[in-house]
N, CA and C atoms of all chains as a GROMACS GRO file, in nm:
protein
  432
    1UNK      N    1  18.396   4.811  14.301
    1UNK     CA    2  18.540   4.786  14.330
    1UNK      C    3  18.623   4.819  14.206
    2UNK      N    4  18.738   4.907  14.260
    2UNK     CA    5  18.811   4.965  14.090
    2UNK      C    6  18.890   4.774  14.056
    3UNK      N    7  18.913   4.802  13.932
    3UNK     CA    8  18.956   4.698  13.846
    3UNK      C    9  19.129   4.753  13.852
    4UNK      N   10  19.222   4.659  13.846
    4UNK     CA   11  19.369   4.708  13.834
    4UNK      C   12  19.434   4.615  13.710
    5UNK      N   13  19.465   4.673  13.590
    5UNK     CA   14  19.470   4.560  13.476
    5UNK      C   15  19.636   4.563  13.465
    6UNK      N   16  19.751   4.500  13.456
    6UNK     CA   17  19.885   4.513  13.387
    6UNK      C   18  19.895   4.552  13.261
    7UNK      N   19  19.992   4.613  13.253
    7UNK     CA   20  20.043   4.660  13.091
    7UNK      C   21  20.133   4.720  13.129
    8UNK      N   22  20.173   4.792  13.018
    8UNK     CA   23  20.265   4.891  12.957
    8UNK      C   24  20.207   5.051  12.895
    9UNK      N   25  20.253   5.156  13.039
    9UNK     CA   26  20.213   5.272  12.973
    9UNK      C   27  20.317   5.337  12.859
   10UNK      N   28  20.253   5.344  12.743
   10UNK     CA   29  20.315   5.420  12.671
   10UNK      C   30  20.284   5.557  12.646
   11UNK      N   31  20.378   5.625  12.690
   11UNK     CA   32  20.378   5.762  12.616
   11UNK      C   33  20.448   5.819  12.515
   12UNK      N   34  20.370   5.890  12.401
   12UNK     CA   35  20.455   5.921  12.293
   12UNK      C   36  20.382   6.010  12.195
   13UNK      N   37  20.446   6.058  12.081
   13UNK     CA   38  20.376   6.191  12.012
   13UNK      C   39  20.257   6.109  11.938
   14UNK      N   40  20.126   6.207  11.909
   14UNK     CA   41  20.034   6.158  11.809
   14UNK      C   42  20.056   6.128  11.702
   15UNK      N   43  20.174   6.079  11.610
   15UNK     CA   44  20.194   6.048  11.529
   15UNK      C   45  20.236   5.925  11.507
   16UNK      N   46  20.299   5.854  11.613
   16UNK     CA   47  20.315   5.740  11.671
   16UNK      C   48  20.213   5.599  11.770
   17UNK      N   49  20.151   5.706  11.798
   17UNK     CA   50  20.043   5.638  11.855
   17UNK      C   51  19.919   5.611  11.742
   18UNK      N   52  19.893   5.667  11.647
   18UNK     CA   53  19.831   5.652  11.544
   18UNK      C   54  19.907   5.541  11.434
   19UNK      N   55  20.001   5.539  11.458
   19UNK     CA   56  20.085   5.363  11.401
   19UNK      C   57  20.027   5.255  11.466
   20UNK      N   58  20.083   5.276  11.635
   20UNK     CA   59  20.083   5.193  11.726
   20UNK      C   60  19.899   5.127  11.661
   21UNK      N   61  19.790   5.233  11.706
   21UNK     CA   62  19.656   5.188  11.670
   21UNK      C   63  19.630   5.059  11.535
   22UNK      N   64  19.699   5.198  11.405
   22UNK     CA   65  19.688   5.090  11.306
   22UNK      C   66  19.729   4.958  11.295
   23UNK      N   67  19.869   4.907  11.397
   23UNK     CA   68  19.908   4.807  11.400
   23UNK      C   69  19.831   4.703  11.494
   24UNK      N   70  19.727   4.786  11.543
   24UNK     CA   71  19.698   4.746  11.682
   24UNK      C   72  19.508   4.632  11.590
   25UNK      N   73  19.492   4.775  11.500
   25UNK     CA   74  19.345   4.712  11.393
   25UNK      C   75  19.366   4.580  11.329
   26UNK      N   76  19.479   4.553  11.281
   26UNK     CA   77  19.483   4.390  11.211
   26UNK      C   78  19.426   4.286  11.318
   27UNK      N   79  19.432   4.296  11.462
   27UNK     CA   80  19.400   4.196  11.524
   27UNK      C   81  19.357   4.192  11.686
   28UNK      N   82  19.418   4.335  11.723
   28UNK     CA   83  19.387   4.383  11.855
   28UNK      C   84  19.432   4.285  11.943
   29UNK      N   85  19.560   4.279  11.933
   29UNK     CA   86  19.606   4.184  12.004
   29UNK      C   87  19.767   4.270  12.138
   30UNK      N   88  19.701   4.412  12.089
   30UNK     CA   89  19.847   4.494  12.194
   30UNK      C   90  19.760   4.582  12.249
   31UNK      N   91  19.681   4.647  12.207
   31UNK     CA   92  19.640   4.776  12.354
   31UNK      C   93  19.523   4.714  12.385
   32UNK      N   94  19.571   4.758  12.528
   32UNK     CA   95  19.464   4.733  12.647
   32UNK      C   96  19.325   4.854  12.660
   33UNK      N   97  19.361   5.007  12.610
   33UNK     CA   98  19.343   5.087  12.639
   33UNK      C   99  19.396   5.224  12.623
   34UNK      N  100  19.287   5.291  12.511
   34UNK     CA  101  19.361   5.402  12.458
   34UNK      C  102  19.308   5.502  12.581
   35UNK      N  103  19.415   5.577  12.591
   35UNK     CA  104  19.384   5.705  12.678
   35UNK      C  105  19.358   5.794  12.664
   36UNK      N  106  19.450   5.870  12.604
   36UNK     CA  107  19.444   6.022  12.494
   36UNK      C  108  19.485   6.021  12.397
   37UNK      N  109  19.541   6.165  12.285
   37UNK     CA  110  19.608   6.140  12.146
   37UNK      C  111  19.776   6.096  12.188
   38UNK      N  112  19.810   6.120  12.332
   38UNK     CA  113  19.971   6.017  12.345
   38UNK      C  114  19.978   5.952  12.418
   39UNK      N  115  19.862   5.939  12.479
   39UNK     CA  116  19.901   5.779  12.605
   39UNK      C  117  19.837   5.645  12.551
   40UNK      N  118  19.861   5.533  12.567
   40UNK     CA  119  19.788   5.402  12.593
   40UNK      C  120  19.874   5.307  12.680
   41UNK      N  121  19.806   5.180  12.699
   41UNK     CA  122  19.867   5.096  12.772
   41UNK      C  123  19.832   4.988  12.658
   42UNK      N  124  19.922   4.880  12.651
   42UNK     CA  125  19.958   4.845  12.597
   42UNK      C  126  19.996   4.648  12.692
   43UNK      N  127  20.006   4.517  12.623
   43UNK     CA  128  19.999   4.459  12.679
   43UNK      C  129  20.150   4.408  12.684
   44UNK      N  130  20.212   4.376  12.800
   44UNK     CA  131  20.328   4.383  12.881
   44UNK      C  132  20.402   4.250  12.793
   45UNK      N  133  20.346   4.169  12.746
   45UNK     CA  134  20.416   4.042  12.698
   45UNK      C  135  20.406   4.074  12.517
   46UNK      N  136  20.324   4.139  12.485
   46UNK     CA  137  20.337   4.191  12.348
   46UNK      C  138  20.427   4.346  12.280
   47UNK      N  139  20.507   4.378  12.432
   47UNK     CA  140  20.594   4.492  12.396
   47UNK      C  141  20.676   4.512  12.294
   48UNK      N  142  20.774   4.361  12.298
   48UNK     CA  143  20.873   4.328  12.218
   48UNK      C  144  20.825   4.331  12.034
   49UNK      N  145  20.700   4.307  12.048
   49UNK     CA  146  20.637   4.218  11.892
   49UNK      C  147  20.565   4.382  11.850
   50UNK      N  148  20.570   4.484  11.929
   50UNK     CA  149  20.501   4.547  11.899
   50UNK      C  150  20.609   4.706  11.851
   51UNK      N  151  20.750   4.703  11.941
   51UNK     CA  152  20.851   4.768  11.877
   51UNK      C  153  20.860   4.732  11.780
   52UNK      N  154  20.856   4.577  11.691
   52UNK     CA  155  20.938   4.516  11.585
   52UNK      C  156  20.863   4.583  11.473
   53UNK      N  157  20.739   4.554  11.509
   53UNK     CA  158  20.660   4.616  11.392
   53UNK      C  159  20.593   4.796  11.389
   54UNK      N  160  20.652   4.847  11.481
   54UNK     CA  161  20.692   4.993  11.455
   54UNK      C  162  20.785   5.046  11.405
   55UNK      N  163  20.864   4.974  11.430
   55UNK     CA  164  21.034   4.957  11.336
   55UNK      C  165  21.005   4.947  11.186
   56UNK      N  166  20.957   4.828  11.159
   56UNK     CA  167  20.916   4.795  11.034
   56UNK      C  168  20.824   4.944  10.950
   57UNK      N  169  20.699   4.940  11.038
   57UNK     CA  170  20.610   5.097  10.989
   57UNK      C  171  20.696   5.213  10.957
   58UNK      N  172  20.775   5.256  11.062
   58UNK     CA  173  20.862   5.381  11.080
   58UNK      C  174  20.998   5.323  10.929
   59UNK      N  175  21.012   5.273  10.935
   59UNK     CA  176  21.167   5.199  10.800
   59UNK      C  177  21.043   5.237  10.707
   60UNK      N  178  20.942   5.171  10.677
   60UNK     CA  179  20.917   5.130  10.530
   60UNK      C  180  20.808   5.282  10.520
   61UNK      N  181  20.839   5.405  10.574
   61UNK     CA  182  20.760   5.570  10.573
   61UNK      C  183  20.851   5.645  10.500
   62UNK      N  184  21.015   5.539  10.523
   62UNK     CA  185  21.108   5.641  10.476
   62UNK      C  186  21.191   5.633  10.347
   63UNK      N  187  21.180   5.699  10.315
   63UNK     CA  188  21.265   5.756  10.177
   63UNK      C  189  21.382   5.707  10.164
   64UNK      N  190  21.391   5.609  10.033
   64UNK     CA  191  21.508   5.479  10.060
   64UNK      C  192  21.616   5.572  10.005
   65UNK      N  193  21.733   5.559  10.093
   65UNK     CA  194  21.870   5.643  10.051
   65UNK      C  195  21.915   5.575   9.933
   66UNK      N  196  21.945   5.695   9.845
   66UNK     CA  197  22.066   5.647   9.723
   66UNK      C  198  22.188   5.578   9.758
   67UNK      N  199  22.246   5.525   9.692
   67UNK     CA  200  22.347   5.404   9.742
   67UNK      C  201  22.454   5.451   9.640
   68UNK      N  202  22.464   5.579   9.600
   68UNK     CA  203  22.540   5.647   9.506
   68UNK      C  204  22.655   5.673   9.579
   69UNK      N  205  22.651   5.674   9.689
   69UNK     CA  206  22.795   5.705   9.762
   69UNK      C  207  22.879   5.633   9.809
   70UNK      N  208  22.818   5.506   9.776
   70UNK     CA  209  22.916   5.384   9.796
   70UNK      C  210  23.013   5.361   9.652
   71UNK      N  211  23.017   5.455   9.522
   71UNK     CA  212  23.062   5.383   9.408
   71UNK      C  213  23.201   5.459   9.464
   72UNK      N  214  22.320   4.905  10.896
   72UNK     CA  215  22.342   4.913  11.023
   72UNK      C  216  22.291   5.055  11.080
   73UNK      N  217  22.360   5.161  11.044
   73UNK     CA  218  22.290   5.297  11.051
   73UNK      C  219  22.147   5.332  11.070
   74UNK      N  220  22.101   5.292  10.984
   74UNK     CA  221  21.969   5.331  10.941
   74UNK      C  222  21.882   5.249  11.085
   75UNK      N  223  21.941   5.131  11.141
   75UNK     CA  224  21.865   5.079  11.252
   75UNK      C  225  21.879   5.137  11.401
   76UNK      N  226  22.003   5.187  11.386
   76UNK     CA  227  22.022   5.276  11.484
   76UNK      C  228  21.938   5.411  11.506
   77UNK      N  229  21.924   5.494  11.414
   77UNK     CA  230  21.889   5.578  11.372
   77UNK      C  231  21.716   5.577  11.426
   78UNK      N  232  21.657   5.447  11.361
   78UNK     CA  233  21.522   5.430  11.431
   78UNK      C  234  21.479   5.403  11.560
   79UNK      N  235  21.593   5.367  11.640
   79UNK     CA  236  21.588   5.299  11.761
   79UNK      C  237  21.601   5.449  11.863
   80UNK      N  238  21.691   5.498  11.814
   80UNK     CA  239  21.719   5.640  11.876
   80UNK      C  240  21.574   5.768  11.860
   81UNK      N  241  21.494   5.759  11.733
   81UNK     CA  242  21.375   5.815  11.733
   81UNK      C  243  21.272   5.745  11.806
   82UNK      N  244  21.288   5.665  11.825
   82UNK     CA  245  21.167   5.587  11.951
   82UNK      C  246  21.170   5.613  12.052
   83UNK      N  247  21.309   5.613  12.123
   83UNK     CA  248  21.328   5.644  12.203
   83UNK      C  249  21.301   5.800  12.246
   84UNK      N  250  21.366   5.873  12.171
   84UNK     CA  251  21.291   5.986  12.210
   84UNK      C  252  21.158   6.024  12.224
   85UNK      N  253  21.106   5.914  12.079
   85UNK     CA  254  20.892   5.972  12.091
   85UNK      C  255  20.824   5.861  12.186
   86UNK      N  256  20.894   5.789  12.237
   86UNK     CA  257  20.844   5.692  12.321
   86UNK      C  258  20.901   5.616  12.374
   87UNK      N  259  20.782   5.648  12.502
   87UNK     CA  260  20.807   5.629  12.674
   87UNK      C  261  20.753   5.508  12.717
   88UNK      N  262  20.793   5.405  12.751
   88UNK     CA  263  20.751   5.278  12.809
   88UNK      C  264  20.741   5.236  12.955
   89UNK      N  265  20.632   5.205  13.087
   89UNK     CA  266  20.690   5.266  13.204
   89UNK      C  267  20.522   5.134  13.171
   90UNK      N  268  20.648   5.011  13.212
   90UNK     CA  269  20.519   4.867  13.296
   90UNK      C  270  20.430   4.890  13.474
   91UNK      N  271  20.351   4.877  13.462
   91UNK     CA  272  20.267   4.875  13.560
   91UNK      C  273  20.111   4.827  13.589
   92UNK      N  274  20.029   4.912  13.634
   92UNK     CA  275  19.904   4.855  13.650
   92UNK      C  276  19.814   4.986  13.610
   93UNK      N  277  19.696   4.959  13.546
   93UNK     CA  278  19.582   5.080  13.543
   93UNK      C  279  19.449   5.045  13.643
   94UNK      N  280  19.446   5.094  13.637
   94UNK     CA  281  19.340   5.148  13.766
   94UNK      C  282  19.211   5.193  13.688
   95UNK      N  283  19.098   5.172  13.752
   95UNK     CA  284  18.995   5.198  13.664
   95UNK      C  285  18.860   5.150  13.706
   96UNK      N  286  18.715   5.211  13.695
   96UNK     CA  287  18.616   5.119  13.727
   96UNK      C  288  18.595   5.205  13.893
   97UNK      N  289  18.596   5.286  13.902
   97UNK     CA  290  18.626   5.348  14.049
   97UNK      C  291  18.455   5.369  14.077
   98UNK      N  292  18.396   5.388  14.174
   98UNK     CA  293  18.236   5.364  14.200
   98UNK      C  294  18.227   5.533  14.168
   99UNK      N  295  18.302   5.621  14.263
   99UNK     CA  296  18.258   5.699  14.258
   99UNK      C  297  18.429   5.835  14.226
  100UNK      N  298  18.372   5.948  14.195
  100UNK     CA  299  18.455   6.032  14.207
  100UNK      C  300  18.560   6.048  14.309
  101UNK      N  301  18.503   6.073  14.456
  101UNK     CA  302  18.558   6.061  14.614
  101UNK      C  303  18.666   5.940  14.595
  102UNK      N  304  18.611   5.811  14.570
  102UNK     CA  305  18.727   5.712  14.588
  102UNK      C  306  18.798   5.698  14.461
  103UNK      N  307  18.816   5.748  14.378
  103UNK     CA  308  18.906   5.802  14.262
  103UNK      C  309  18.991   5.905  14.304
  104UNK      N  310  18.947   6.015  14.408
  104UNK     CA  311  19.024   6.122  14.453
  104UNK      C  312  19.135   6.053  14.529
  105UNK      N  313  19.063   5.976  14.618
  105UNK     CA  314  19.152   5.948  14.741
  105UNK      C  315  19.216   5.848  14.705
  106UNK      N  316  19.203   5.755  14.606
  106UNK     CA  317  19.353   5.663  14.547
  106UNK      C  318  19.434   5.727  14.478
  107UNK      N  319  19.403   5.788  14.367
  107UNK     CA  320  19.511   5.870  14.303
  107UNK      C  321  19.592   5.961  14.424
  108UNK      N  322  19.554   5.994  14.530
  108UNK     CA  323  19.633   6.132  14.635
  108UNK      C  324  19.731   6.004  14.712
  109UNK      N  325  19.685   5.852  14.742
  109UNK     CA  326  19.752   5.788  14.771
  109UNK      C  327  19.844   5.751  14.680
  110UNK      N  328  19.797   5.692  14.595
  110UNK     CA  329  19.946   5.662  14.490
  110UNK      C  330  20.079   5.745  14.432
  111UNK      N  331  19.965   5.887  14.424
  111UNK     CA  332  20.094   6.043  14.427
  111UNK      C  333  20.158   5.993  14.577
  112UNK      N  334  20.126   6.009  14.680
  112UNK     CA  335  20.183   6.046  14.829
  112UNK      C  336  20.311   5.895  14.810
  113UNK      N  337  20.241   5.792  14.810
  113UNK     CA  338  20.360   5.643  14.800
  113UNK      C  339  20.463   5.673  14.667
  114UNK      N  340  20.452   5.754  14.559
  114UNK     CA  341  20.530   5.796  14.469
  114UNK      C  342  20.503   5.685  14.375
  115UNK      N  343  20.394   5.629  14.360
  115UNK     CA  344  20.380   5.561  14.226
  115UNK      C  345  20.276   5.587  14.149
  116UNK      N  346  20.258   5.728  14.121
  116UNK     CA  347  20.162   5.711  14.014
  116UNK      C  348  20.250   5.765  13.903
  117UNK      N  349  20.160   5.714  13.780
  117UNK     CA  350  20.256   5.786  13.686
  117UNK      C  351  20.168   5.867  13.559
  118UNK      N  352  20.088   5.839  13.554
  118UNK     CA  353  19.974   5.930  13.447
  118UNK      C  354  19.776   5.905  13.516
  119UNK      N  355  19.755   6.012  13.538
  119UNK     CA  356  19.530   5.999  13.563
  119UNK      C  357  19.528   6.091  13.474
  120UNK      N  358  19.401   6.068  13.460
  120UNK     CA  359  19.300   6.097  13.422
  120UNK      C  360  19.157   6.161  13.472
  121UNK      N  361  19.155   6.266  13.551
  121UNK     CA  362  19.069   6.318  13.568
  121UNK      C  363  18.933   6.243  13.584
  122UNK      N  364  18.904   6.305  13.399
  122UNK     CA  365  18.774   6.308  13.296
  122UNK      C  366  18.754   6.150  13.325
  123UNK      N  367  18.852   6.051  13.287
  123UNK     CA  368  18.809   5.938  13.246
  123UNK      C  369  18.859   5.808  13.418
  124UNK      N  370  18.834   5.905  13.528
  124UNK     CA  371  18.826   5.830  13.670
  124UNK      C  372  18.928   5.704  13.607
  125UNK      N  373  19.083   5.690  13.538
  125UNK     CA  374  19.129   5.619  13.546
  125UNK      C  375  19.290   5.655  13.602
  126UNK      N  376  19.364   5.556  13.614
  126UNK     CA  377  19.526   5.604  13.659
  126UNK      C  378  19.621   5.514  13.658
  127UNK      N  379  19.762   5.532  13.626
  127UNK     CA  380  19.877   5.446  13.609
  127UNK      C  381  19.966   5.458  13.701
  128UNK      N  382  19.949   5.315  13.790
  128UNK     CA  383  20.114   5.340  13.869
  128UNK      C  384  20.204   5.191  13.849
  129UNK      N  385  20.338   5.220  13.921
  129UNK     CA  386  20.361   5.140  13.852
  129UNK      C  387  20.410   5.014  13.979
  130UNK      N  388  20.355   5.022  14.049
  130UNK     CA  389  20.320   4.900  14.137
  130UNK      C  390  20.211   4.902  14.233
  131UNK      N  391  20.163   4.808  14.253
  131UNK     CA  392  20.022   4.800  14.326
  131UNK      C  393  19.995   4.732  14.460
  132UNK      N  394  20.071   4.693  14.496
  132UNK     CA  395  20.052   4.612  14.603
  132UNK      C  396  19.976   4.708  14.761
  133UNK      N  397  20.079   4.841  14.794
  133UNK     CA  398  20.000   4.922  14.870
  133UNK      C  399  19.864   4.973  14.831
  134UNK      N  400  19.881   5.011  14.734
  134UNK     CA  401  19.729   5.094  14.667
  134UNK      C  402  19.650   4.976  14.670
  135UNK      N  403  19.677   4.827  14.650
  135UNK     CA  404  19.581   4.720  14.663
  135UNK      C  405  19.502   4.732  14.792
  136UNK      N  406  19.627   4.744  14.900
  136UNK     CA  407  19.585   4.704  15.071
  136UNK      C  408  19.515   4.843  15.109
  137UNK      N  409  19.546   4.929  15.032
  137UNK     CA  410  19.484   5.066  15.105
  137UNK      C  411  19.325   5.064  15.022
  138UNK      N  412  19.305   5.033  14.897
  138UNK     CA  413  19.199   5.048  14.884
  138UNK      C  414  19.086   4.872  14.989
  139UNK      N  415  19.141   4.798  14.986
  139UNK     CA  416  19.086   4.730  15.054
  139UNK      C  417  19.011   4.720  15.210
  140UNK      N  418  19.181   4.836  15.254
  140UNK     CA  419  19.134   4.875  15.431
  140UNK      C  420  19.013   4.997  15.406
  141UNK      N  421  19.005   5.111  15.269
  141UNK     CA  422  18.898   5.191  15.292
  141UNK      C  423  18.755   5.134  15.298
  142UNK      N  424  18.765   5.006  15.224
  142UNK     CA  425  18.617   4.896  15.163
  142UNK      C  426  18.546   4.844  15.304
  143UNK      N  427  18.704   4.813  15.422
  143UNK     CA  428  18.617   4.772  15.547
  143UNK      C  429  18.622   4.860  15.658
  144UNK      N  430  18.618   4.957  15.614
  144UNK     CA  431  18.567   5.106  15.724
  144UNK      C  432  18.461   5.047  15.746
   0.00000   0.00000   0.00000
């Protein structure tokens, strides 16, 4: 008998989904199920906690702007 | 403020969020064929998998009753 699990399909580039993973190794507490290099599913009540800290990954990759244009 | 915008708008573009159910665990190939052709035909599938006999739609309730009525053929 097939199994039918809830989540959240995400689709998105391999560069992102290789975040998503790493964030996913501290505790494995968001994917349900990797698919390919851009799909997974992902768990439906951990969506919110799991943008926050892609936010965070994706901010702290980037190159902090000079603040020279505020003088 | 910018800079949060800015990230919210690249997510959005590299990623797609679409809640539902996966499918998976299928006995055989045949009844992997014939749920996925049902869930295309009801308009809810949204990503299979071939190779890996799995599939995403994004509600289940028919695909529940239809795989159940094929179980008591």
């Amino acid at each position: 008998m097939p199994r039918a699990i809830r989540g959240v399909l995400i689709e998105c580039d391999p560069s992102i989904k290789s975040i998503i993973v790493q964030i996913d190794a501290e505790d494995h507490a968001y994917i349900v199920e990797e698919l390919d290099d851009q799909t997974l599913v992902v768990k439906e009540n951990m969506l919110t906690s799991l943008k926050m800290k892609l936010d965070e990954k994706l901010k702290a990759t980037q190159i902090p702007v000079e603040e020279s244009d505020l003088d | 403020v910018v800079d949060q915008i800015r990230l919210w708008q690249i997510e959005n573009e590299r990623m797609k969020a679409t809640p539902g159910f996966l499918f998976r665990d299928f006995e055989n190939l045949k009844e992997y064929e014939a749920c996925v052709r049902y869930a295309d035909e009801i308009g809810v599938l949204t990503w299979k998998s071939d190779a890996k006999r799995m599939f995403f739609v994004t509600r289940h309730e028919q695909l529940r009753d239809y795989i159940k009525s094929r179980k008591t053929k």
